[in-house]
Each structure stands twice: as C-alpha cells, then as structure tokens.
Backbone as ProteinMPNN parsed JSONL, in Angstrom:
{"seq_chain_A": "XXXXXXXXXXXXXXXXXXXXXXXXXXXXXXXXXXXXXXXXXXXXXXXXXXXXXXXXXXXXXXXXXXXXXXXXXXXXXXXXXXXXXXXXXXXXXXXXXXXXXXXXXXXXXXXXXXXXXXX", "coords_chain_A": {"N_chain_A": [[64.333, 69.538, 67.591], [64.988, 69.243, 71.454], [64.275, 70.331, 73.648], [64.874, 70.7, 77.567], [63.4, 72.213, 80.435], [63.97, 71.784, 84.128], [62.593, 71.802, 87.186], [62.321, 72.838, 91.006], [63.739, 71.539, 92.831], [65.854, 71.842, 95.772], [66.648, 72.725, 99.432], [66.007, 69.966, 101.515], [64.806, 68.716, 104.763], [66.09, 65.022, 105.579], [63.39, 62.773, 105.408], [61.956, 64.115, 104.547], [60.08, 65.836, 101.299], [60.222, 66.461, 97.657], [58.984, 67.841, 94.798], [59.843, 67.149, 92.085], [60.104, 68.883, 88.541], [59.646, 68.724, 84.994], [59.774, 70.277, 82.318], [59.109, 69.954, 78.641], [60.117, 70.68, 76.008], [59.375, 70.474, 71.939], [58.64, 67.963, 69.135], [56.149, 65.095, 69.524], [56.117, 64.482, 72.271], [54.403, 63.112, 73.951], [54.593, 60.892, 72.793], [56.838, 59.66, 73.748], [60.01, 58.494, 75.47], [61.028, 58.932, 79.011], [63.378, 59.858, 81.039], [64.496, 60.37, 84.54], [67.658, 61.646, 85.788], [70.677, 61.367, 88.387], [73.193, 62.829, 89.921], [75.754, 62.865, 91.599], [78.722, 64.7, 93.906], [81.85, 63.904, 92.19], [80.701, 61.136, 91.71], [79.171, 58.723, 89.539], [76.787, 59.498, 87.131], [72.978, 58.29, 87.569], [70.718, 56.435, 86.619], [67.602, 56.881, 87.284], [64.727, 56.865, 87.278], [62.217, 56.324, 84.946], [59.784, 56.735, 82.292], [57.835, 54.856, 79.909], [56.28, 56.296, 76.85], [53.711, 55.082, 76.946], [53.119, 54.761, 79.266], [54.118, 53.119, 81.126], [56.459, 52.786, 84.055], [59.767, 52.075, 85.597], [61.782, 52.199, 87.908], [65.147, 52.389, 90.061], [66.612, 50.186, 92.317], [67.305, 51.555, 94.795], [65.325, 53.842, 95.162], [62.951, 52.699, 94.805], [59.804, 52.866, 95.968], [59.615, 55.1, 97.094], [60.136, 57.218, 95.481], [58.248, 58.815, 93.165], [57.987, 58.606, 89.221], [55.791, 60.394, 87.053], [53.816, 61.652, 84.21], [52.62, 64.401, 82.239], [50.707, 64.409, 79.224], [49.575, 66.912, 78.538], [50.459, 69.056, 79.339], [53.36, 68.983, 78.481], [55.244, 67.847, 80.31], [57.174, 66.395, 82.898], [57.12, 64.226, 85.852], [59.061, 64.32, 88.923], [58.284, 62.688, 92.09], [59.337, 63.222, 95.121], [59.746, 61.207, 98.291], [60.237, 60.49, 101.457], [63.165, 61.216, 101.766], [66.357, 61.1, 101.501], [69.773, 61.615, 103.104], [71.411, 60.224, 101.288], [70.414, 60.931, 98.919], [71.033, 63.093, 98.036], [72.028, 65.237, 95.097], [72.844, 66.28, 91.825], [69.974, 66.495, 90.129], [68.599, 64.89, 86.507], [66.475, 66.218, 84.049], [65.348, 63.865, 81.026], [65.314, 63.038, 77.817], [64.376, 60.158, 75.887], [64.894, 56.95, 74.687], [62.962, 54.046, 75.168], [63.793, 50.559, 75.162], [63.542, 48.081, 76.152], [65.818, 48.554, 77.883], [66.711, 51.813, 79.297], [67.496, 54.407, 76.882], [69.192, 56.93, 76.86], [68.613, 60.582, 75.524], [68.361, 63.778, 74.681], [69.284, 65.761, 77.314], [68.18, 67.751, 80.249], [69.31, 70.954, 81.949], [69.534, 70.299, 84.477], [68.674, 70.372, 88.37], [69.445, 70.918, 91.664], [69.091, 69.163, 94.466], [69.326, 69.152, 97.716], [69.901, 66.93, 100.633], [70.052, 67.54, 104.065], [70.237, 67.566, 107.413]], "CA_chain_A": [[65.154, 69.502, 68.792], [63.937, 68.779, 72.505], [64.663, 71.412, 75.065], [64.051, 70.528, 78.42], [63.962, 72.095, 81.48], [63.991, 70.73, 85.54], [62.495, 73.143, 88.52], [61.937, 72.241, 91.763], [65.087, 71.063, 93.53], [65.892, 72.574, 96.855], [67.069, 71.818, 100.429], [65.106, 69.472, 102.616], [65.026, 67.764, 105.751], [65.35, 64.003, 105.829], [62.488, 62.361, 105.502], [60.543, 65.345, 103.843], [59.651, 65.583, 100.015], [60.18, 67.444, 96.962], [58.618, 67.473, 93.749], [60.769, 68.138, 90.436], [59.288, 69.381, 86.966], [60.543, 69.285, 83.682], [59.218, 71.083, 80.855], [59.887, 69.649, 77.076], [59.214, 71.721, 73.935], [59.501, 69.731, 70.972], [57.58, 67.478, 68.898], [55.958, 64.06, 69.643], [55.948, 64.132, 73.625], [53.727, 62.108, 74.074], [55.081, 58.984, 72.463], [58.737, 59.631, 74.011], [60.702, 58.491, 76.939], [61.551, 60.225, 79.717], [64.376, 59.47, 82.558], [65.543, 60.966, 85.296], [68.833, 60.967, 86.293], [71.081, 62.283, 89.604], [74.641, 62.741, 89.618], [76.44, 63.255, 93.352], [79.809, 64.992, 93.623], [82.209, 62.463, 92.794], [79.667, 59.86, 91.372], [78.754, 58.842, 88.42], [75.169, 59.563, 87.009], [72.613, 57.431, 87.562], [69.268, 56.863, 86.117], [66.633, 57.172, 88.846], [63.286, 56.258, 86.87], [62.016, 55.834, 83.475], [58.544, 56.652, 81.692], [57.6, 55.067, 78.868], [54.868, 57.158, 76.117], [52.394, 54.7, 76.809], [52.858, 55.318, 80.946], [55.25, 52.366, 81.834], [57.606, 52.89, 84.588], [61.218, 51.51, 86.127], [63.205, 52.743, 88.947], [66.07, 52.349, 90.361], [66.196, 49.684, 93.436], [67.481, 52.869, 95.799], [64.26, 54.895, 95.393], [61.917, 52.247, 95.099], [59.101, 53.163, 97.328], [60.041, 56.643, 97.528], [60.299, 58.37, 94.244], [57.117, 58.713, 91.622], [57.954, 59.414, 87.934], [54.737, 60.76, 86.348], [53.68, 62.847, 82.964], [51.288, 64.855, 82.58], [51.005, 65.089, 78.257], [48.957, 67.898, 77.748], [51.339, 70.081, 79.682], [54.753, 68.573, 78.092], [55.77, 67.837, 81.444], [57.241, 64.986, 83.882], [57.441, 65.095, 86.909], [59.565, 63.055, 89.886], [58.061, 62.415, 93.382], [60.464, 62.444, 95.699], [59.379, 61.001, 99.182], [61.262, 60.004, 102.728], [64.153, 61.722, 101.552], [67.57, 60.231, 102.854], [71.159, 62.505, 102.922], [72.202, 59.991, 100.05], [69.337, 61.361, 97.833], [71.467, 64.69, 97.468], [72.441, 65.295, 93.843], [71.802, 66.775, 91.391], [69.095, 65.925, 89.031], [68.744, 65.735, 85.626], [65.675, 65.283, 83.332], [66.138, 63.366, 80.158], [64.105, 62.878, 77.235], [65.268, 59.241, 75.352], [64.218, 55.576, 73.858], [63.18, 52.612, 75.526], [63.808, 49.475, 73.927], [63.758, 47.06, 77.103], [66.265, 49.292, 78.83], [66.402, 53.142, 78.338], [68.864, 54.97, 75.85], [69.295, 58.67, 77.199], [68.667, 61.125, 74.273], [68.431, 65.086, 75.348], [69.443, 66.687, 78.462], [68.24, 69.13, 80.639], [70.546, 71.8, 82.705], [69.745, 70.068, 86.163], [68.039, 71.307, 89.403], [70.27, 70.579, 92.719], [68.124, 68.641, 95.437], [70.206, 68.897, 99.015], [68.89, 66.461, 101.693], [70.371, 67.602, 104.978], [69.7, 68.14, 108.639]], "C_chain_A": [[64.261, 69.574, 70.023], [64.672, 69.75, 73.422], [63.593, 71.14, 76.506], [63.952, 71.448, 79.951], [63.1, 71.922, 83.182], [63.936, 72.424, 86.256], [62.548, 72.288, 89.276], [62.415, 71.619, 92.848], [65.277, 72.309, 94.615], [66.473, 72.127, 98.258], [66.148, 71.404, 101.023], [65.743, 68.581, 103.71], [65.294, 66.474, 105.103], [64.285, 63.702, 106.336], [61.326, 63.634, 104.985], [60.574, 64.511, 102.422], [59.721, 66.948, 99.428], [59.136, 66.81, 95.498], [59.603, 67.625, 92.203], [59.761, 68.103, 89.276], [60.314, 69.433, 86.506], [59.699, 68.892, 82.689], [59.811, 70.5, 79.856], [58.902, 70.46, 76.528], [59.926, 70.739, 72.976], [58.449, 68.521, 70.25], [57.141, 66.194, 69.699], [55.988, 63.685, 71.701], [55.546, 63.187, 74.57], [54.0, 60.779, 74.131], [56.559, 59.056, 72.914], [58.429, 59.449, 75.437], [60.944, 59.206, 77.736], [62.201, 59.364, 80.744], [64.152, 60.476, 83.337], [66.643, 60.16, 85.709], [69.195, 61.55, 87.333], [72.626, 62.238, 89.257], [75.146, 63.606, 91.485], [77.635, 63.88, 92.767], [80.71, 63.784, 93.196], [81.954, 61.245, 92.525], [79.65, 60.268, 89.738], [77.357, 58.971, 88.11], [74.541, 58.457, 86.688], [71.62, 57.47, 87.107], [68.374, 56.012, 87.668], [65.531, 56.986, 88.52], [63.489, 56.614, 85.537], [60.73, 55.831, 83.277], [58.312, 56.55, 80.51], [56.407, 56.436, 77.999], [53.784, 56.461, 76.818], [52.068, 54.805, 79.001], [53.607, 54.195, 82.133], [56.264, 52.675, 82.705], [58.285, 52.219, 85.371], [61.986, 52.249, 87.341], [63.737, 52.152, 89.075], [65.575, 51.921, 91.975], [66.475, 50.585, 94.568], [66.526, 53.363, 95.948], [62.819, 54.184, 95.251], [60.698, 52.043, 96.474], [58.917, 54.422, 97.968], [59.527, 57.599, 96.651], [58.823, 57.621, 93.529], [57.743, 59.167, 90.287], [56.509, 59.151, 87.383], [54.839, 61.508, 84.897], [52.261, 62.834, 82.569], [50.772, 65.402, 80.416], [50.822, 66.174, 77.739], [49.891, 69.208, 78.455], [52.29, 69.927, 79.401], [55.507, 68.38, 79.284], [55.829, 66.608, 82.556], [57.779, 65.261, 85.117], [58.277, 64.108, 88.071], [59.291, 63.718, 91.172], [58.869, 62.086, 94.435], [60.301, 62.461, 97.357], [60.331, 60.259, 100.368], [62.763, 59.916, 101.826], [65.267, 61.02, 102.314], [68.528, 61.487, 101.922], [71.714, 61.732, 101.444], [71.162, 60.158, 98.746], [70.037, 62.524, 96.927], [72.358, 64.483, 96.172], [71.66, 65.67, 93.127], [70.829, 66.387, 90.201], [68.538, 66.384, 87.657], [67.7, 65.352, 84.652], [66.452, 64.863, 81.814], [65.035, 63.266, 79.152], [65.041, 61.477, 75.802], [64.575, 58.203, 74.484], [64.133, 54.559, 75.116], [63.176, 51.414, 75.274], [64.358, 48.412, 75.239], [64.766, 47.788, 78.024], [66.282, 50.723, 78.194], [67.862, 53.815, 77.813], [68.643, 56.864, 75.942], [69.583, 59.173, 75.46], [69.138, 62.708, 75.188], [68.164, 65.635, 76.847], [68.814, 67.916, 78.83], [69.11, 69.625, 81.541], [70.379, 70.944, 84.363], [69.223, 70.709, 87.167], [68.546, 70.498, 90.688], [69.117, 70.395, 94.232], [69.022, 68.178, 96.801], [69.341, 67.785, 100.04], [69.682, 66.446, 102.828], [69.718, 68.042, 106.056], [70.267, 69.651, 108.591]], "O_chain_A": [[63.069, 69.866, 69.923], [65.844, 69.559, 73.747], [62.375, 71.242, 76.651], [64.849, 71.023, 80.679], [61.878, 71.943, 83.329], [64.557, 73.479, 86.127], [62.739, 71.121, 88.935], [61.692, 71.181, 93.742], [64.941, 73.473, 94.393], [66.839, 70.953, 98.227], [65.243, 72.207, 101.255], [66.79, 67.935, 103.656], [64.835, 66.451, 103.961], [63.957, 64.09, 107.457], [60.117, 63.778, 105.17], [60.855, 63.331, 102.211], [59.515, 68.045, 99.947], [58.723, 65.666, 95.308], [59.691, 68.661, 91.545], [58.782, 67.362, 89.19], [61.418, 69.817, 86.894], [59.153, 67.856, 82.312], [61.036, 70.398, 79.934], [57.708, 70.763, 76.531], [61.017, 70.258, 73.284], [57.454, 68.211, 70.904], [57.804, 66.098, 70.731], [55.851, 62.545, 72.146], [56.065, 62.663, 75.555], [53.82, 59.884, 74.958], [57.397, 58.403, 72.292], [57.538, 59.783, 76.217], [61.149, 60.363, 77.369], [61.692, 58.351, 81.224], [63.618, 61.492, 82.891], [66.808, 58.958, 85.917], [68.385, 62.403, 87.696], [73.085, 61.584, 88.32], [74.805, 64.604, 92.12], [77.847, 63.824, 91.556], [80.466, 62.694, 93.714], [82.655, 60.303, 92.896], [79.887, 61.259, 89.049], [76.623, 58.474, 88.965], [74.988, 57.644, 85.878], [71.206, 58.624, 86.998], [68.524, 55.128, 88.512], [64.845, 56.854, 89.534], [64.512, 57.064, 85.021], [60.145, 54.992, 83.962], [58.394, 57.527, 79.767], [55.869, 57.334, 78.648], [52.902, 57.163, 77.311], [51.036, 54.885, 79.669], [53.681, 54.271, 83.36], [57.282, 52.919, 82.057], [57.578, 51.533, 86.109], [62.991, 52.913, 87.084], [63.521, 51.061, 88.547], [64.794, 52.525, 92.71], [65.726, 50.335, 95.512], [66.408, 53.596, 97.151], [61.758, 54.766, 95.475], [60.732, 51.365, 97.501], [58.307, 54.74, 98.99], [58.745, 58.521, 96.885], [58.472, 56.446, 93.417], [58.058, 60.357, 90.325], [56.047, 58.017, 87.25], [55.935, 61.917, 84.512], [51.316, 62.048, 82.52], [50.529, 66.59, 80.207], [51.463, 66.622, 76.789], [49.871, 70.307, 77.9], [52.925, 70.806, 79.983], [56.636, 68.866, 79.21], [54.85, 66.002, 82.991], [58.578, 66.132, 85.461], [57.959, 62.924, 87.954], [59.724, 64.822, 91.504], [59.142, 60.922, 94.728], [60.629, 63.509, 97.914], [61.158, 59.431, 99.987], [63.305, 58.91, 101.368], [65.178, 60.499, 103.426], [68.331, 62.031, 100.835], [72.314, 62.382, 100.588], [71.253, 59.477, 97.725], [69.842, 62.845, 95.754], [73.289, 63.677, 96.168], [70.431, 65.667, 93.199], [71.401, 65.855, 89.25], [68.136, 67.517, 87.391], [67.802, 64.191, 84.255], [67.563, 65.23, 81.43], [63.875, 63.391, 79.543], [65.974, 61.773, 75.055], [63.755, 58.551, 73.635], [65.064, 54.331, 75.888], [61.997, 51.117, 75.081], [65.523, 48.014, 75.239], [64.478, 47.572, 79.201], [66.003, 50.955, 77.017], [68.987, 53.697, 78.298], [68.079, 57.68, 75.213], [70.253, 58.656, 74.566], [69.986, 62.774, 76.078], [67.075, 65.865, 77.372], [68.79, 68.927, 78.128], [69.82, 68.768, 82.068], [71.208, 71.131, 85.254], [69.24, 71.921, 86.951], [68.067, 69.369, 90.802], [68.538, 71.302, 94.829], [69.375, 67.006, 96.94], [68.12, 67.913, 100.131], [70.244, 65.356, 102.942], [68.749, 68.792, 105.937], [69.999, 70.439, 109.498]]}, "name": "protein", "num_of_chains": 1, "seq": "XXXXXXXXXXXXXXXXXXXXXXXXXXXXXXXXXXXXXXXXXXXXXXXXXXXXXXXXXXXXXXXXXXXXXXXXXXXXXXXXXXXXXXXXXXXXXXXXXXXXXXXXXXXXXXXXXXXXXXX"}
C-alpha cells in the first residue's frame, strides 16, 4: 500500500509562490507516477501535472509556465512549484501516486493541503 502525504499549502498573495511536498511510503517509487491534482469549492478535480518514473512531465494548459512538478527519489518525495500565483489557483491540492500509459490513471490519494491565493 502507498501512503502519501501533501505539506506546504498556505495563504499567499497573488503573484507570490508556494512550494507543496508529498511524502510516499511504499514500495517501487521510483518507477511510479505521480499527479497532482486541485479541487475548488464547487469544481470538479483536476489534474494539475504529471511525473512519469523515468522524469517525464505534463501539465495542465492553466499552470503552464507557472507550476514545476519535480521528484526527488531518494527522499520518496514530489514536489509542485507553484509560481505567479493567480486567485483562481485557490484549491485544494491533492498528491496522487498512479499509471501513465499516454494519459495518467490516478491510483492512491493523499489527504490534501489547502493553497488560498488572495489579496
């Protein structure tokens, strides 16, 4: 089993930056997917980037230019860059740990870490 979990979420200005973390325990890390996702009030959840094992990544045309997804293997840990913040950034975010097979197939959830972006 894959337990994950997301720090790092907080309020910011527009146009600042946060970083998020999320921790996996479980085997094979390395060679696995990783999303993030966000979910607004109200909204449905979205996926917000994508890292393959081998270090491939996808966003989402909203955060292109903005957001980094990274991983770091030897610490079990991925991380999302999140740069020139906008008010419709706010939601909350959720890491993921999944498959990618040309698009990605969400596997295990983590609890979420709530990223505000207001004046």
């Amino acid at each position: 089993q894959v337990q994950l979990v997301e720090s790092g979420g907080g309020l910011v200005q527009p146009g600042g930056s946060l970083r998020l973390s999320c921790v996996a325990s479980g085997s094979f890390f390395s060679v696995v997917a990783m999303g993030w996702y966000r979910q607004a009030p109200g909204k449905q959840r979205e996926l917000v980037a994508t890292i393959t094992g081998g270090g491939s990544t996808n966003y989402a045309d909203s955060v292109k230019g903005r957001f980094t997804i990274s991983r770091d293997n030897a610490k079990n840990t991925v991380y999302l860059q999140m740069n020139s913040l906008k008010p419709e950034d706010t939601a909350v975010y959720y890491c993921n740990s999944g498959q990618y097979s040309g698009t990605y197939y969400p596997g295990y959830w983590g609890q979420g870490t709530q990223v505000t972006v207001s004046s």
